[in-house]
C-alpha positions, 0 to 999 in steps of 0.5 A: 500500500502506498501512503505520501509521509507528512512528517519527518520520521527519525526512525526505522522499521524491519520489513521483508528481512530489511531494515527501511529508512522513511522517506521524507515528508512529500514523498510516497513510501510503500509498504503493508497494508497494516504499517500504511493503516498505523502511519495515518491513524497516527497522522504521519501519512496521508494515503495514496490512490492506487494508479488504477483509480486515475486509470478507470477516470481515464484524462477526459479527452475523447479519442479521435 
């Protein structure tokens, strides 16, 4: 799940045997649905549509 940071977090997190630095605030971070759910209930992250949704909206321009 993508979420967009916006806060600065000092701090990192153990994901897929790895250890993940935050991106800063402004930039989007992917990770698992219950880690992106914790960053915006918390208020660090706000969530990101998926690219899917924009796709279905399609540009608004008919073809021609």
């Amino acid at each position: 799940m993508k979420v967009k940071m916006t806060h600065h977090l000092d701090t990192s997190w153990f994901e897929d045997d790895d250890w993940r630095s935050y991106p800063p605030p402004g930039e989007v971070l992917e990770t698992n649905a219950t880690h992106a759910a914790d960053l915006c209930r918390q208020g660090y992250a706000v969530p990101v549509a998926e690219e899917r949704a924009a796709e279905k909206r399609g540009t608004g321009s008919k073809p021609g």
